[in-house]
PADRENKOL-276474 format. One record per residue (C-alpha): residue number from 0; residue in three letters; z, y, x. Coordinates in steps of 0.1 Angstrom, whole numbers. Each point is the difference from the previous one (the first is absolute). Layout:
// residues N
@nr = NUM; rest = ala; Z = Z; Y = Y; X = X
...
This chain:
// residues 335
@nr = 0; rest = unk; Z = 10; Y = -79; X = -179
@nr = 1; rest = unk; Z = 22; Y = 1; X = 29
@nr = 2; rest = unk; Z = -5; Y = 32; X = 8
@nr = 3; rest = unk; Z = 20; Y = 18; X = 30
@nr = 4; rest = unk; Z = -2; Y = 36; X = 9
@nr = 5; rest = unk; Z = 0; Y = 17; X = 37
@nr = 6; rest = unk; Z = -5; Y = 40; X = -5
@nr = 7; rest = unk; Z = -10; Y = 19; X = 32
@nr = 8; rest = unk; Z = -4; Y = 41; X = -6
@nr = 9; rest = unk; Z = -14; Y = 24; X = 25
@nr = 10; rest = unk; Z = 4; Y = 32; X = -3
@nr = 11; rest = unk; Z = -8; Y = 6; X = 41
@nr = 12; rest = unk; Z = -35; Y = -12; X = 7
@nr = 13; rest = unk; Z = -2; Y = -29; X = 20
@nr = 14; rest = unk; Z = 39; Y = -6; X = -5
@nr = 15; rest = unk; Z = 10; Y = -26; X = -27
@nr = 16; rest = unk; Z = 31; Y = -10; X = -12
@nr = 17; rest = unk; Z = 8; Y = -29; X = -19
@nr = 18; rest = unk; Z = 27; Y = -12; X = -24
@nr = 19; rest = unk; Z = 8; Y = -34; X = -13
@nr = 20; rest = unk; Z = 34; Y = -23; X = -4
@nr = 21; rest = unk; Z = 2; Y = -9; X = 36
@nr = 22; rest = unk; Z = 2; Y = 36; X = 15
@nr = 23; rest = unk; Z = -21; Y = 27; X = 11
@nr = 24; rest = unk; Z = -30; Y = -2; X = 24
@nr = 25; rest = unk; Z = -18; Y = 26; X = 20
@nr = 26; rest = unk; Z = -40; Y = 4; X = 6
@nr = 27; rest = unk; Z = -19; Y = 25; X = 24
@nr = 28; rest = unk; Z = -33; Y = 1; X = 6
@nr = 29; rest = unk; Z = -36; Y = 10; X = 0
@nr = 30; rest = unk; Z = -34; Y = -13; X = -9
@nr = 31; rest = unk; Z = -7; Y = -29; X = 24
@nr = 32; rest = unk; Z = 41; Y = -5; X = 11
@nr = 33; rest = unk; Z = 35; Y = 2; X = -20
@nr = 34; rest = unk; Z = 33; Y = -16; X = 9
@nr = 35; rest = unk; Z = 22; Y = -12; X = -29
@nr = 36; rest = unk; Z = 39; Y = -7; X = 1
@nr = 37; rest = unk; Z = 6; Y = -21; X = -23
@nr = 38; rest = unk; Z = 31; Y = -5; X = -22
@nr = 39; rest = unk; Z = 2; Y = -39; X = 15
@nr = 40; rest = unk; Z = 7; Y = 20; X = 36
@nr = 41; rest = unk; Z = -37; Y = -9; X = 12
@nr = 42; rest = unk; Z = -23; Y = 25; X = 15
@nr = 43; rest = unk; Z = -34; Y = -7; X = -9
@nr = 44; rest = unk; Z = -30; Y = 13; X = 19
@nr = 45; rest = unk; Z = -32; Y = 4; X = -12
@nr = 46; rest = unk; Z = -35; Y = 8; X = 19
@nr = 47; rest = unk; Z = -33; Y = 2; X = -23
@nr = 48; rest = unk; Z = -37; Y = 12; X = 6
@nr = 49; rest = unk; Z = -3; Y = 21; X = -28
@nr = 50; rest = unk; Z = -30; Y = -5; X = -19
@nr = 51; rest = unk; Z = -2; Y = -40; X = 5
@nr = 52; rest = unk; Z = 29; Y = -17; X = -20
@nr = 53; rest = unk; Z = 7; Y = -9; X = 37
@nr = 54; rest = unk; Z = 44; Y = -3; X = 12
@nr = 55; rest = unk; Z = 22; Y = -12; X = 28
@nr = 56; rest = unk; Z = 35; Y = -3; X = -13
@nr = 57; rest = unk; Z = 32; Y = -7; X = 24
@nr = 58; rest = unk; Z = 35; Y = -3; X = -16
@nr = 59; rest = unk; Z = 32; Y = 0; X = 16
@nr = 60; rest = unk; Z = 37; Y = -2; X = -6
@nr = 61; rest = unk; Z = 16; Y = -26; X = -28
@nr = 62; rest = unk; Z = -9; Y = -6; X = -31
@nr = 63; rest = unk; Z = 7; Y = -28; X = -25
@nr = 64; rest = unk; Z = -6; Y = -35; X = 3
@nr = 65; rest = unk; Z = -28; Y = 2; X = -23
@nr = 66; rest = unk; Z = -19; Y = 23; X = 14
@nr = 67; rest = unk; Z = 12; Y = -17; X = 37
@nr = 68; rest = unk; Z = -21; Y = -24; X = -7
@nr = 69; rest = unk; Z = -29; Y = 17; X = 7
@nr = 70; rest = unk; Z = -12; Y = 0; X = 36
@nr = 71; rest = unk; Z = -21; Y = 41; X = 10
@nr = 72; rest = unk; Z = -15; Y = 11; X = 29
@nr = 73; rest = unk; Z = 14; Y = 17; X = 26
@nr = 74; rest = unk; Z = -5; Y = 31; X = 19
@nr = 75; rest = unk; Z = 16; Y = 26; X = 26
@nr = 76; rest = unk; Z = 9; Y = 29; X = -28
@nr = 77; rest = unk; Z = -15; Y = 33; X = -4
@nr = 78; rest = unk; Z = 11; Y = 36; X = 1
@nr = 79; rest = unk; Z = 4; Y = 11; X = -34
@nr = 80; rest = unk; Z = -16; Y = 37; X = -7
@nr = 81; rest = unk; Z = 14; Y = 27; X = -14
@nr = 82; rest = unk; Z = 8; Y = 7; X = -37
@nr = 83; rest = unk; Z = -26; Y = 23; X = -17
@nr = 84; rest = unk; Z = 15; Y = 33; X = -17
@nr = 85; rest = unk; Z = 15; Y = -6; X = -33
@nr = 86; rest = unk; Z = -22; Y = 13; X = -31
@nr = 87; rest = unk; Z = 28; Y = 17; X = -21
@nr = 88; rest = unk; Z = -4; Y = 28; X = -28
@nr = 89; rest = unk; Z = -13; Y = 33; X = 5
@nr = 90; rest = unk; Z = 17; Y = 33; X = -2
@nr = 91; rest = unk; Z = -17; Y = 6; X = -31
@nr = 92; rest = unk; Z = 1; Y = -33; X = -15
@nr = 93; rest = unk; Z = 18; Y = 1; X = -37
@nr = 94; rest = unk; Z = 37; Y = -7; X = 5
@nr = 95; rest = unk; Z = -2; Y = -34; X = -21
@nr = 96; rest = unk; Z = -28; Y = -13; X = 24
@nr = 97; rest = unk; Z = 29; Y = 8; X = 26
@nr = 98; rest = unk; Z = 24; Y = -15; X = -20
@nr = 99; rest = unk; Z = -18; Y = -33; X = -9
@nr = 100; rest = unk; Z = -9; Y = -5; X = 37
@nr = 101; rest = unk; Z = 38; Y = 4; X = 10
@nr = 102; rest = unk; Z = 11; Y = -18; X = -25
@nr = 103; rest = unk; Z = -23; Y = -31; X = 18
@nr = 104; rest = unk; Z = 11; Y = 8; X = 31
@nr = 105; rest = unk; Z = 36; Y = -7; X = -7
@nr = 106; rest = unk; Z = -12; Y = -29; X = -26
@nr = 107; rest = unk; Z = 23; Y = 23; X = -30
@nr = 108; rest = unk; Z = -17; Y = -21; X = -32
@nr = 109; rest = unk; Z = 22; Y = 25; X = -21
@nr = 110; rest = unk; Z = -17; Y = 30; X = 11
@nr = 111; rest = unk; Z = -31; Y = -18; X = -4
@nr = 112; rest = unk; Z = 7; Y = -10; X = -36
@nr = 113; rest = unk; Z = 6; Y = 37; X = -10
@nr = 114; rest = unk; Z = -35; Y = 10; X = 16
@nr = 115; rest = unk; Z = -9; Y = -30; X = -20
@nr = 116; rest = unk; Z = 12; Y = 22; X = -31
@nr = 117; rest = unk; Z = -5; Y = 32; X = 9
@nr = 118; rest = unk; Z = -33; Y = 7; X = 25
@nr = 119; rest = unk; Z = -31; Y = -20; X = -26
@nr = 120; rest = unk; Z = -20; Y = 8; X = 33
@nr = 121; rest = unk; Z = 22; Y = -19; X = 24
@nr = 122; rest = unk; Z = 12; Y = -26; X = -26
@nr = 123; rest = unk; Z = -27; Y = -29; X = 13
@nr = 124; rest = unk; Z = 13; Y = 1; X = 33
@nr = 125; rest = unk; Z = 35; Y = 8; X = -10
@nr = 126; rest = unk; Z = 6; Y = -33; X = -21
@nr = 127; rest = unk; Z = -24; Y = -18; X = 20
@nr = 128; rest = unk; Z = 20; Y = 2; X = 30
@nr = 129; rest = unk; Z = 34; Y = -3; X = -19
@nr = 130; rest = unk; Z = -13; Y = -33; X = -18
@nr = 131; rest = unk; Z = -8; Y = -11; X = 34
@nr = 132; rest = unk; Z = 37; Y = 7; X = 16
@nr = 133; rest = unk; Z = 13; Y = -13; X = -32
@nr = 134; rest = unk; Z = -13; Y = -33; X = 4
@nr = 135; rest = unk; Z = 10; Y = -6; X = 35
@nr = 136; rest = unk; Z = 34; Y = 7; X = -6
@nr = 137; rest = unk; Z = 0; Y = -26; X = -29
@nr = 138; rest = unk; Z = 3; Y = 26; X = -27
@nr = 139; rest = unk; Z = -28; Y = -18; X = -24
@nr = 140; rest = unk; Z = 7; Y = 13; X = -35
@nr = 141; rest = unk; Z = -7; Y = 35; X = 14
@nr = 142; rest = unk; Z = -27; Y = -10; X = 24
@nr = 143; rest = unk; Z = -18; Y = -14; X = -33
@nr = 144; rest = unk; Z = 7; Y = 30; X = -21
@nr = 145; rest = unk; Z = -19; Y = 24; X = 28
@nr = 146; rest = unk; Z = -26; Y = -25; X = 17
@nr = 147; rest = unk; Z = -7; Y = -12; X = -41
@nr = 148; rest = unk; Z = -6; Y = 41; X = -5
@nr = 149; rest = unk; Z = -21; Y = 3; X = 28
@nr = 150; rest = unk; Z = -22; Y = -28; X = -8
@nr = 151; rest = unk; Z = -5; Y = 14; X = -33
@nr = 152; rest = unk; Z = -13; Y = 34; X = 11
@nr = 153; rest = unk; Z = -32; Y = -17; X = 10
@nr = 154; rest = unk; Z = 0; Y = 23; X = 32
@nr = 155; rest = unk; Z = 2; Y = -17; X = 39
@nr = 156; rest = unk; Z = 30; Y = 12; X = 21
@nr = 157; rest = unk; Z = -28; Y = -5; X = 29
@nr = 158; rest = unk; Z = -16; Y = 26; X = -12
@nr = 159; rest = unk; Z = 30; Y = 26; X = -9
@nr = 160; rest = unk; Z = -4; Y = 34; X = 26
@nr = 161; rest = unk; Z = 36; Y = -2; X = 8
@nr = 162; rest = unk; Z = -1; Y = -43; X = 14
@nr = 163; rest = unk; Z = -30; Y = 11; X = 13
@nr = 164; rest = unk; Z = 11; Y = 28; X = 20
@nr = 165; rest = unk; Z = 34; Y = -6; X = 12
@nr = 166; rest = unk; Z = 9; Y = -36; X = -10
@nr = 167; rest = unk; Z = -14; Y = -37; X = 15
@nr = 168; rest = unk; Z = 15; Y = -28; X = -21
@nr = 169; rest = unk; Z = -6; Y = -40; X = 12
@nr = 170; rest = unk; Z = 14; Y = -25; X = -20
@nr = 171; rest = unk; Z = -3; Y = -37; X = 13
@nr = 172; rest = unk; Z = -2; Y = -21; X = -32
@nr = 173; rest = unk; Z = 7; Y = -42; X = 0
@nr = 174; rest = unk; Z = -26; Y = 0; X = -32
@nr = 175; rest = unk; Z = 10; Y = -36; X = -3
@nr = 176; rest = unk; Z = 21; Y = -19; X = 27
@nr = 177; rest = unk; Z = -28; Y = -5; X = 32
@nr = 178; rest = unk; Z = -18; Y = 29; X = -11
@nr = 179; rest = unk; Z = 8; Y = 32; X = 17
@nr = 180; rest = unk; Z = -18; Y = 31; X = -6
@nr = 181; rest = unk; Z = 0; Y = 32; X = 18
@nr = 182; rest = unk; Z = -7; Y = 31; X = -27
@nr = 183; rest = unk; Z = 4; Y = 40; X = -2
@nr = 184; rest = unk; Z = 15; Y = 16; X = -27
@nr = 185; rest = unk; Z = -26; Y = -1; X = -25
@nr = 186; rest = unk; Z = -4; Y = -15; X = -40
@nr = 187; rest = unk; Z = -7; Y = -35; X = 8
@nr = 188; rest = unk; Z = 31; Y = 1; X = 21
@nr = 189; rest = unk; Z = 23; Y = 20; X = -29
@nr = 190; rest = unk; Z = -18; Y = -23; X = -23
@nr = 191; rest = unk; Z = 12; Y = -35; X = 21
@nr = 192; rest = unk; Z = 32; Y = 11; X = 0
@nr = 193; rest = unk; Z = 7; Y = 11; X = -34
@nr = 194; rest = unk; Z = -15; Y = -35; X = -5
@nr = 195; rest = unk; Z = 29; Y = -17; X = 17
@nr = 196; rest = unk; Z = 27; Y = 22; X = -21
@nr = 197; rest = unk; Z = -15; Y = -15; X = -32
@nr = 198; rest = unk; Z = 0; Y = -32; X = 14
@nr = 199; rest = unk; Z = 39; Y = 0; X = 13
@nr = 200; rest = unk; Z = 9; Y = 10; X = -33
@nr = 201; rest = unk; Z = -19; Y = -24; X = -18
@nr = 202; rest = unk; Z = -28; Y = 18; X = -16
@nr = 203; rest = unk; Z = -32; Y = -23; X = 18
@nr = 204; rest = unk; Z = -24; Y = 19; X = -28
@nr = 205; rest = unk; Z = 7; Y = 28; X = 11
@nr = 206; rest = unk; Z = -4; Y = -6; X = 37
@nr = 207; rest = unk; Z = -35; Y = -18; X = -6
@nr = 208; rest = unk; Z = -10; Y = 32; X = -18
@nr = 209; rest = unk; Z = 6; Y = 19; X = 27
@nr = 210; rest = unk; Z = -14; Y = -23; X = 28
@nr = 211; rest = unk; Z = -29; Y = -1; X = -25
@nr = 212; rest = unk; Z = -5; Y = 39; X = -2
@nr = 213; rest = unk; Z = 1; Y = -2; X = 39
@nr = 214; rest = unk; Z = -33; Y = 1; X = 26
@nr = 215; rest = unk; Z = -11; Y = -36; X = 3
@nr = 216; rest = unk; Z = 10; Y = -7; X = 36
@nr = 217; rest = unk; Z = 9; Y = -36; X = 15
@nr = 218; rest = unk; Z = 36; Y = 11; X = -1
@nr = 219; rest = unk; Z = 0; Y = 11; X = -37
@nr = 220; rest = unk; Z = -19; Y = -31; X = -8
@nr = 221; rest = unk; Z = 29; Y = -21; X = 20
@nr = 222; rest = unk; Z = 27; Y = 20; X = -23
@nr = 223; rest = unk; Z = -20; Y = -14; X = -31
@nr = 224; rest = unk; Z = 0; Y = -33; X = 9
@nr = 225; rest = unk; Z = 34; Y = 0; X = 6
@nr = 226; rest = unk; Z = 7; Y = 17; X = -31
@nr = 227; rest = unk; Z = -24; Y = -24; X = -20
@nr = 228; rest = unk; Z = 14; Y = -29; X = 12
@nr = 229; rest = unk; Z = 35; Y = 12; X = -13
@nr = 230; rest = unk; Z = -17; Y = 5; X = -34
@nr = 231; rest = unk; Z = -15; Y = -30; X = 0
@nr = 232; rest = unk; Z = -32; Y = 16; X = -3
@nr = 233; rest = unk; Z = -23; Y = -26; X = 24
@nr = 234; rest = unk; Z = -32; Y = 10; X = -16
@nr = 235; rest = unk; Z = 4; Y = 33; X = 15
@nr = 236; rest = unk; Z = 7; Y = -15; X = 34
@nr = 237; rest = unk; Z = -28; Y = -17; X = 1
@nr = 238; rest = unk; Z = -21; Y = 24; X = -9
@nr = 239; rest = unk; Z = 9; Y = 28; X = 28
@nr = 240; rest = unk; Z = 1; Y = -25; X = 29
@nr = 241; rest = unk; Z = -37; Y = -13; X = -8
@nr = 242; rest = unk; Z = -17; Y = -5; X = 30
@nr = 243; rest = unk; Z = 28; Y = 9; X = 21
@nr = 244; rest = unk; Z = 1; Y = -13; X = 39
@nr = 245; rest = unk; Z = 29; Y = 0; X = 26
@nr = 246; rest = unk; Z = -8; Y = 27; X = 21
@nr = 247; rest = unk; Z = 34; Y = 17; X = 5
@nr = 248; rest = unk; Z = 33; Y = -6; X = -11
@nr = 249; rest = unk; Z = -4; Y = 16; X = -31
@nr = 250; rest = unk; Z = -33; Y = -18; X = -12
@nr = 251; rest = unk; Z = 17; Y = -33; X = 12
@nr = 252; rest = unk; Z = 27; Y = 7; X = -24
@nr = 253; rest = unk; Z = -26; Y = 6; X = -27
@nr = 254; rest = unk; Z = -13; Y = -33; X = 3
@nr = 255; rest = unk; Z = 38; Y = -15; X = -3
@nr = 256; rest = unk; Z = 5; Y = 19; X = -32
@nr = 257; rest = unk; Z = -38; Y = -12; X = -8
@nr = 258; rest = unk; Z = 18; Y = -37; X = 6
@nr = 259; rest = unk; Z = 26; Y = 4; X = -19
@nr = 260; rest = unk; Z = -21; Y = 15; X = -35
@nr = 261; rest = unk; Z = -20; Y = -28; X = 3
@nr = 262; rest = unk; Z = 29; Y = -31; X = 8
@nr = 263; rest = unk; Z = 12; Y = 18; X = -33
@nr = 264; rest = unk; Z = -34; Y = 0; X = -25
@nr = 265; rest = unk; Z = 4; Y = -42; X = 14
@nr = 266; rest = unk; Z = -28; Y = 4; X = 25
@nr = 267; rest = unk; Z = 17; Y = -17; X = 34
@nr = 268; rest = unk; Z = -38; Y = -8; X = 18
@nr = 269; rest = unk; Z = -3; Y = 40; X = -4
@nr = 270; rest = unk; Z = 32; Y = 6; X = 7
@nr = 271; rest = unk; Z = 6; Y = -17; X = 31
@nr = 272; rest = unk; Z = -36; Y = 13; X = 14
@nr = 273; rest = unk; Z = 14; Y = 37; X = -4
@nr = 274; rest = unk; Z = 34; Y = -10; X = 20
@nr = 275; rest = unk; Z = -25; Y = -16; X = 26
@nr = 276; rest = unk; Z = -19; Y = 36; X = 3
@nr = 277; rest = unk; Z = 39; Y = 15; X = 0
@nr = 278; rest = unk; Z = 3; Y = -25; X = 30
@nr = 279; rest = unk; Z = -33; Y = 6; X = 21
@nr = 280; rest = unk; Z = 16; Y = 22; X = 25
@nr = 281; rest = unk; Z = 33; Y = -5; X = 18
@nr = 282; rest = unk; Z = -2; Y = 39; X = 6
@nr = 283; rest = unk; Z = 14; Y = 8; X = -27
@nr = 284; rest = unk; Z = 36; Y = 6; X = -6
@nr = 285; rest = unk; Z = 24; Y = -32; X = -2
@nr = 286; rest = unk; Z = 13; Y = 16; X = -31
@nr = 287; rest = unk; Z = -32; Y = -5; X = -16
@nr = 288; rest = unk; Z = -10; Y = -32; X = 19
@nr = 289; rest = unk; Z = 33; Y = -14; X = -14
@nr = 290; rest = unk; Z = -5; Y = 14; X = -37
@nr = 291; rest = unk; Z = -35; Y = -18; X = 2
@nr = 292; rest = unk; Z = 11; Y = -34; X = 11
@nr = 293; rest = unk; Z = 29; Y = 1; X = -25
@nr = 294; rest = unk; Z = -16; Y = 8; X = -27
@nr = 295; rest = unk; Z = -27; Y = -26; X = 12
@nr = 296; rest = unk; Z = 28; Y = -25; X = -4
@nr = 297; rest = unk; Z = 7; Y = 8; X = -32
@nr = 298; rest = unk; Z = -37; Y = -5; X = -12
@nr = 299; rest = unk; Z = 5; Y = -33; X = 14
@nr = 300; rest = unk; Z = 31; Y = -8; X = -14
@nr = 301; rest = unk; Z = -14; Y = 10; X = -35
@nr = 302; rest = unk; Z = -30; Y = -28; X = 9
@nr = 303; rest = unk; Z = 26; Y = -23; X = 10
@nr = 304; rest = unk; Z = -13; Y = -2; X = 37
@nr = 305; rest = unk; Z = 37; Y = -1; X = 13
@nr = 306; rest = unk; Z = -9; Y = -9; X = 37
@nr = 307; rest = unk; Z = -22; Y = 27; X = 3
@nr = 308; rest = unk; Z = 21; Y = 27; X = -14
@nr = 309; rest = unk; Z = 29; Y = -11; X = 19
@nr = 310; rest = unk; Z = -21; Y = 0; X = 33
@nr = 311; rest = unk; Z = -8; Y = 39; X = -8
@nr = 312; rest = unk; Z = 39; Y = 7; X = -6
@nr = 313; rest = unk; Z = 2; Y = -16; X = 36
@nr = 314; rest = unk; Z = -23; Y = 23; X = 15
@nr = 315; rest = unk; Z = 22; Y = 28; X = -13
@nr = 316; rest = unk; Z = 32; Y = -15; X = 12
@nr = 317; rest = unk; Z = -18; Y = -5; X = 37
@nr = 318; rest = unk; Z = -1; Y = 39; X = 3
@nr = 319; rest = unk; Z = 28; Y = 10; X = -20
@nr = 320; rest = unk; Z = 32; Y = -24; X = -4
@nr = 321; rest = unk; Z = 20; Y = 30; X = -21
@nr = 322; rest = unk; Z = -32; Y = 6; X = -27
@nr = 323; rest = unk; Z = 18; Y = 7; X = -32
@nr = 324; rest = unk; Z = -3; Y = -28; X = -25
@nr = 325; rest = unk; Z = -18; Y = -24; X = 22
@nr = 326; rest = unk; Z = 26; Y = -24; X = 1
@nr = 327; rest = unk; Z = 5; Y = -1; X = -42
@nr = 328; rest = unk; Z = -39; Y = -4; X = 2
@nr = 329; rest = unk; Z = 4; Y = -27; X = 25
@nr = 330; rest = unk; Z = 26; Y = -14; X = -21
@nr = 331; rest = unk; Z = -18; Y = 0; X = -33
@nr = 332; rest = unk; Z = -29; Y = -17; X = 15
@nr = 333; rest = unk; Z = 22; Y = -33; X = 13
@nr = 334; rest = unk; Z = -8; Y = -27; X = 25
C-alpha cells in the first residue's frame, strides 16, 4: 500500500514532537498559530482563522529537491508564544499510570510491553503505543503481534482515558503512493497499518479483511483498491469507485484504479473515460497525474493505438525525465 509512518507525541499541550527516519522535528503552538521545525531543517509557519478551514503558511530553510519544487508564500515571521504547562500525573495517580506515561516520555517499548502484561487497565494504550514505536523503528513482526492484538480487542485507542488524557498521536499515512493522509491514533488508523504488515509479509487476505472491517472512508476505500487490484479482484474495484469524480487527489486516484479494473474486465472505451476524469484537473499531484497517463498508455497499448499511448508516456517524460520505468515503457512501445 505504500504506506509510510511520521509519529508526533505531545505530552506538553501545544508542544509536539515528531519522529521519523530523517530526524527529529519540533512544533509550538496555539489555536490560530504554531511553528514547526522540521526534521528537513525548515521552519514552517503557520497562521489560521480558527473556525474557517482558512491558513497562511510560510516555510523557510532547505529541504529536499522534491519538496524544492514547490514555490510558498512569504512573510516577515512571527513571535512564537509560550509553551502551555505540561499535563503530567497527579500525586495520587496509581504508580502504573505514572509508570506508563514515563515509559512514553522516554519512548522505553520494554516498559511498555510489561504494562502490556501486567496493568489489563493500561494494556490498550500500553501495546498501542508500543506497536506504534515498533513499527517506526522497522521492528514488523512485533509491531504485527501487538497492533494485530489491538485490532482484535474491538476497542478504539481514541477513546482509551490514558491517550486521551496525556497522549496526542498523528500519524501521516502514504495510503497508496499520491495519497497522503493526516490521522490520530484511533482504529481505522491501527487497522491501516496492521493492513500493511499482512501485506509485506504476503498475506493480501488478511489485509483486505482488515481494510474491510475498517470505517468506509475515501482512504480505506483507496487501500482496497489497491489491495483488489493485487488480487486481481476488478469486480470489486469497480464496484467501490461507482460514481466516483476527481475532486482531490485521493478521488482522482480512485478513478485510475476505476481505469485500470475496467482496461482489465476488456472494457478500454470505459477505461480510458475513467483516466480522462483521473486527468480533469492538473491540481492534483504529478504522482497521480503520471499514474493516470501511464496507465492510460497502457489501455492504449492493449487496443493497439500505439501513437496515442506513446504520446501519453511523452507527457510523462516532459515533466519528469528520471520517472521509473518510463524508458522500458517507451522502449516496449517502439518507433
Amino acid at each position: 500500500m505504500g504506506f509510510r509512518l511520521r509519529k508526533s507525541i505531545t505530552l506538553v499541550p501545544g508542544v509536539r514532537m515528531t519522529f521519523s527516519k530523517s530526524g527529529i522535528g519540533y512544533s509550538v503552538g496555539v489555536k490560530g498559530y504554531r511553528v514547526t521545525k522540521r526534521a528537513d531543517g525548515r521552519t514552517q509557519r503557520t497562521v489560521s482563522v480558527p473556525g474557517t478551514g482558512m491558513s497562511y503558511v510560510t516555510t523557510h530553510g532547505s529541504a529536499s529537491r522534491a519538496a524544492s519544487r514547490r514555490t510558498l508564500p512569504r512573510r516577515s515571521p512571527l513571535p512564537a508564544p509560550p509553551a502551555p504547562r505540561p499535563v503530567r500525573p497527579g500525586m495520587f495517580a496509581p504508580r502504573a499510570e505514572k509508570d506508563l506515561y514515563r515509559a512514553v516520555q522516554t519512548r522505553d517499548v520494554a516498559a511498555m510491553e510489561r504494562i502490556t502484561q501486567d496493568e489489563p487497565s493500561l494494556a490498550l494504550a500500553a501495546a498501542t503505543i508500543s506497536g506504534v514505536l515498533k513499527l517506526s523503528s522497522g521492528d514488523r513482526a512485533r509491531a504485527k503481534t501487538l497492533l494485530a492484538w489491538v485490532f482484535a480487542s474491538g476497542k478504539d485507542p481514541a477513546a482509551d482515558p490514558f491517550i486521551t488524557k496525556y497522549v496526542s498521536f498523528h500519524f501521516r499515512l502514504e495510503i497508496v503512493a499520491g495519497a497522503i493522509a493526516d490521522l490520530g491514533l484511533d482504529r481505522d488508523s491501527v487497522g491501516l497499518a496492521l493492513a500493511e504488515l499482512h501485506e509485506l509479509d504476503g498475506e493480501l487476505d488478511d489485509a483486505i479483511n482488515v481494510v474491510e472491517a475498517l470505517e468506509p472512508t475515501t482512504y480505506t476505500a483507496l487501500s482496497l483498491a489497491e489491495l483488489y487490484a493485487r488480487a486481481a479482484r476488478y469486480d470489486e474495484i469497480v464496484e467501490i469507485t461507482s460514481g466516483v469524480e476527481n475532486r482531490d487527489d485521493a478521488t482522482a486516484l480512485l478513478c485510475v484504479f476505476r481505469g485500470i479494473a475496467l482496461r482489465e474486465q476488456g472494457l478500454p472505451d470505459a477505461s480510458r473515460e475513467a483516466f480522462a476524469e483521473a486527468l480533469t484537473s492538473r491540481k492534483r499531484a504529478p504522482v497521480i497525474r503520471h499514474r493516470a497517463l501511464l496507465e492510460r498508455a497502457r489501455t492504449y497499448e492493449a487496443e493497439g493505438k500505439r501513437a496515442l499511448a506513446r504520446r501519453d508516456l511523452e507527457r510523462i517524460l516532459g515533466e519528469d525525465s528520471h520517472y521509473e520505468g518510463l524508458a522500458e515503457e517507451l522502449q516496449a512501445l517502439g518507433d
